[in-house]
C-alpha positions in Angstrom: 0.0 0.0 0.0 1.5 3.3 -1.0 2.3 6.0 1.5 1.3 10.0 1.5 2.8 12.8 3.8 1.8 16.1 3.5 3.7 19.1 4.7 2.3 22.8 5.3 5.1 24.5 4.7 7.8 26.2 3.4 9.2 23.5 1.2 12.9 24.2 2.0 12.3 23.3 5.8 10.3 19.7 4.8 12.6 19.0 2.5 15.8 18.9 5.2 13.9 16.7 7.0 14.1 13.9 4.5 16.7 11.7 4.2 19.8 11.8 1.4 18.7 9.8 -1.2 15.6 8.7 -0.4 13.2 10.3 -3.3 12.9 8.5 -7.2 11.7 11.4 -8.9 10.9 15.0 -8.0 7.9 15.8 -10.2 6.7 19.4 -9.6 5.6 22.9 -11.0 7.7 25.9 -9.0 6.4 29.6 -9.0 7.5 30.5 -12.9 8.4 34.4 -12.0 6.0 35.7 -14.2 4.1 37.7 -12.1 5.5 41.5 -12.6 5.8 40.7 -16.4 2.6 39.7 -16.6 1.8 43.1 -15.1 3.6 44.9 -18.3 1.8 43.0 -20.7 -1.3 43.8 -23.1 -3.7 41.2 -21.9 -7.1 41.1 -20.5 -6.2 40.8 -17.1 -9.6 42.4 -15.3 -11.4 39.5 -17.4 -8.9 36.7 -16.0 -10.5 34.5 -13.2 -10.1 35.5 -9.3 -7.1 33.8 -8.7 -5.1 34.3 -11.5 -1.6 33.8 -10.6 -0.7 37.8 -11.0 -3.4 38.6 -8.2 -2.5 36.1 -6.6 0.8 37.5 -5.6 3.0 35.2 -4.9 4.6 34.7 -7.9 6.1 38.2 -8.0 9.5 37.7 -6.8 12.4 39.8 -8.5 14.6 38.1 -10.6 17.2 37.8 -8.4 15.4 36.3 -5.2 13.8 33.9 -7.7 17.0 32.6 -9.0 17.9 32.8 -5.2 14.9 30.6 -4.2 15.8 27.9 -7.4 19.1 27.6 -6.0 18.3 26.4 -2.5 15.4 24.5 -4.1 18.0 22.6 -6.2 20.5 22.6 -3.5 18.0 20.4 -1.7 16.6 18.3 -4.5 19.9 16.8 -5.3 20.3 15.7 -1.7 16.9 14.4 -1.4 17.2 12.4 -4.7 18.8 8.8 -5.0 21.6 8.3 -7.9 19.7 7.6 -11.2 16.7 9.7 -9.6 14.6 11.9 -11.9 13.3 15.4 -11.7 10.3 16.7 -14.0 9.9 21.0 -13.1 7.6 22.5 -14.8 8.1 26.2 -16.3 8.0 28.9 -18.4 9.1 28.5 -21.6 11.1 32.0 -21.6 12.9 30.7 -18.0 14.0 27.5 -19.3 17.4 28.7 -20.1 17.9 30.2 -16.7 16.4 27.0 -15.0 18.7 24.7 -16.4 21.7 26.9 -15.6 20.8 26.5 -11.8 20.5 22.8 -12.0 23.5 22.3 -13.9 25.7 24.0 -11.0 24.0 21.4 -8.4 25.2 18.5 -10.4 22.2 17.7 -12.0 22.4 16.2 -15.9 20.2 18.0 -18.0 18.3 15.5 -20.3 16.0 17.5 -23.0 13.1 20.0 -22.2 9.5 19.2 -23.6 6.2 20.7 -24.0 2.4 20.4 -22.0 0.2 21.2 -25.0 -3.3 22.0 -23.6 -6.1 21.2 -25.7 -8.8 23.5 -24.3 -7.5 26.7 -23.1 -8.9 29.4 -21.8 -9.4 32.0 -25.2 -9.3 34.8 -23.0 -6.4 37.3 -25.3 -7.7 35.4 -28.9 -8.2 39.5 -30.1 -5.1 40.5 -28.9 -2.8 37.7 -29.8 -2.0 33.7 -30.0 -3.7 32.3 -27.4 -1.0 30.4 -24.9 -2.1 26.9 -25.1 1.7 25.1 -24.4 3.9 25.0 -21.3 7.4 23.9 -21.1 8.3 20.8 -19.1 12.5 20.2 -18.2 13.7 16.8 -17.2 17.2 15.7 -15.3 18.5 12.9 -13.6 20.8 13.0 -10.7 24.4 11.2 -10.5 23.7 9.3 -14.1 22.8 10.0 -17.5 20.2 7.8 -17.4 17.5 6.6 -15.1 14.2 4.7 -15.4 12.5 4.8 -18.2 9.5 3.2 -18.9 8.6 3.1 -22.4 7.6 -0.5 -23.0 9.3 -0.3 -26.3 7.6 2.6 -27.4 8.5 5.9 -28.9 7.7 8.6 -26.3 7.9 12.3 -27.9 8.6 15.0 -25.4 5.1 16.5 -27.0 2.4 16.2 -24.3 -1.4 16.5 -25.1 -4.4 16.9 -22.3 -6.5 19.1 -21.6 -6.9 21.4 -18.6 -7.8 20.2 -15.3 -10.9 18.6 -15.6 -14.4 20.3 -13.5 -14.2 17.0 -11.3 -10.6 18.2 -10.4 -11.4 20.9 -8.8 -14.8 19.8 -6.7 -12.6 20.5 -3.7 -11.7 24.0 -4.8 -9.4 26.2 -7.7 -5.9 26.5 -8.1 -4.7 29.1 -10.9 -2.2 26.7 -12.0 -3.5 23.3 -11.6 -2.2 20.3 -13.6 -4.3 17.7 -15.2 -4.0 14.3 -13.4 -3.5 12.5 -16.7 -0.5 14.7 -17.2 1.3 14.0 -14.1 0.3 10.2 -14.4 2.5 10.0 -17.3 5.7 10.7 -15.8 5.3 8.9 -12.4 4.6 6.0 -14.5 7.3 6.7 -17.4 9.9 7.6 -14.4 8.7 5.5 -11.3 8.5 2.2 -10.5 5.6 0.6 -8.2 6.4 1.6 -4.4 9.0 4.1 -5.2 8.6 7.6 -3.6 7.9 11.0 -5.7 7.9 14.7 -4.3 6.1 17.6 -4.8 8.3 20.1 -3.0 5.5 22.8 -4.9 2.2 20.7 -4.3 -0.2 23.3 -5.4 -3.8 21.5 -5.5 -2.3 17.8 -5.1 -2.3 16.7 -8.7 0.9 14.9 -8.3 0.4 13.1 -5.5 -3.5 12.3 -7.0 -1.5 10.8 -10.2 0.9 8.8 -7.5 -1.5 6.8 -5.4 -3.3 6.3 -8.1 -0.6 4.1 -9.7 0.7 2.9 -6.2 3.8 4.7 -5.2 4.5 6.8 -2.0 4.2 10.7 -2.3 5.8 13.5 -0.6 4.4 16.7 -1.0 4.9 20.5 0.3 2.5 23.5 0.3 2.9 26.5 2.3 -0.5 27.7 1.2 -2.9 26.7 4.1 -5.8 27.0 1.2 -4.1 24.4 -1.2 -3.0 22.5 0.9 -6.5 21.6 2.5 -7.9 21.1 -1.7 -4.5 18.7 -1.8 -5.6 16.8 1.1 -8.8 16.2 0.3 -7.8 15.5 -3.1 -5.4 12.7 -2.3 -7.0 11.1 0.8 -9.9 10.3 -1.6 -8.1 8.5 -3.9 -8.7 4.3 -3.1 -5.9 2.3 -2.8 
């Protein structure tokens, strides 16, 4: 039966309390810094939902304290992870360059960097521009060049399709950047194994850990928002074993 432990807090303090190698795959989707851009841009931000990420707030760190932030997040991660572990980080596709930079200096072998292509998105700026329908994906593995890798023999492109979080997703409540569960499914079972661990150092809403028990491995996840962390909890405790 497959273990969950769920953390309210700062994900730098959980994540000191784990033990050095002890995590297969670090599957999550950090604050992409976007906030303040956002702020400059020509969008249609008074017709965005309530808790769009720019209201939000917390995703309006500076440059530099993000970068900051990323560091000790990585600084962590690579401790945390076993040799041959995996990491999946969701971000922006403009901070992709300066993600894998930070990785790289913690050790961490940068593999190839792929793309969440969401079938229904919102059409909200479809009279100002393209509509943003794709987000960027970035895997590494720790100590080798390769880890697992389930592909059954198939050809796996580093082109994902779903759609947006589901209605049924989000019974428990909204998270401005929630992940489909079908999307997450597909790399705890690509990079896991049955009764291996993943962490969510950035749970949000609990997809990840949703898309772990699901297909029976233990989950760690962090949340510092009281909010999302009571949607994740509910989320995940009603998933049957």
């Amino acid at each position: 039966m497959a273990d969950s432990i769920l953390y309210n807090e700062d994900c730098i303090r959980s994540m000191k309390r784990l033990a050095n190698g002890s995590i297969d795959l670090i599957l999550t989707d950090p604050p992409y810094n976007l906030g303040n851009f956002m702020k400059g841009r020509d969008t249609n931000l008074k017709k965005m939902r309530d808790n769009f990420f720019v209201a939000a707030g917390w995703d309006n760190l500076s440059f530099e304290d993000w970068e900051k932030s990323m560091d000790s997040f990585f600084e962590e991660s690579v401790r945390v992870l076993k040799n041959g572990g995996a990491m999946i980080v969701f971000m922006a596709i403009i901070k992709v360059e300066s993600l894998i930079k930070i990785a790289e200096r913690h050790g961490l072998y940068y593999k190839t960097t792929g793309i969440w292509h969401k079938l229904n998105p919102m059409p909200r700026n479809m009279n100002l521009h393209f509509v943003n329908s794709t987000e960027a994906w970035v895997y590494f593995t720790y100590k080798k060049k390769t880890g697992t890798f389930n592909n059954d023999g198939k050809v796996l492109h580093d082109f994902i399709e779903t759609g947006v979080a589901a209605n049924g997703e989000r019974k428990f409540g909204k998270h401005p950047t929630q992940k489909p569960v079908q999307l997450m499914e597909f790399f705890v079972k690509v990079l896991t194994n049955e009764g291996e661990t993943v962490l969510d150092p950035f749970m949000g809403s609990g997809s990840a850990g949703v898309a772990a028990k699901l297909n029976n491995r233990n989950f760690i996840g962090v949340e510092i928002n009281e909010d999302y962390f009571q949607i994740a909890t509910r989320r995940i405790q009603e998933v049957k074993e």
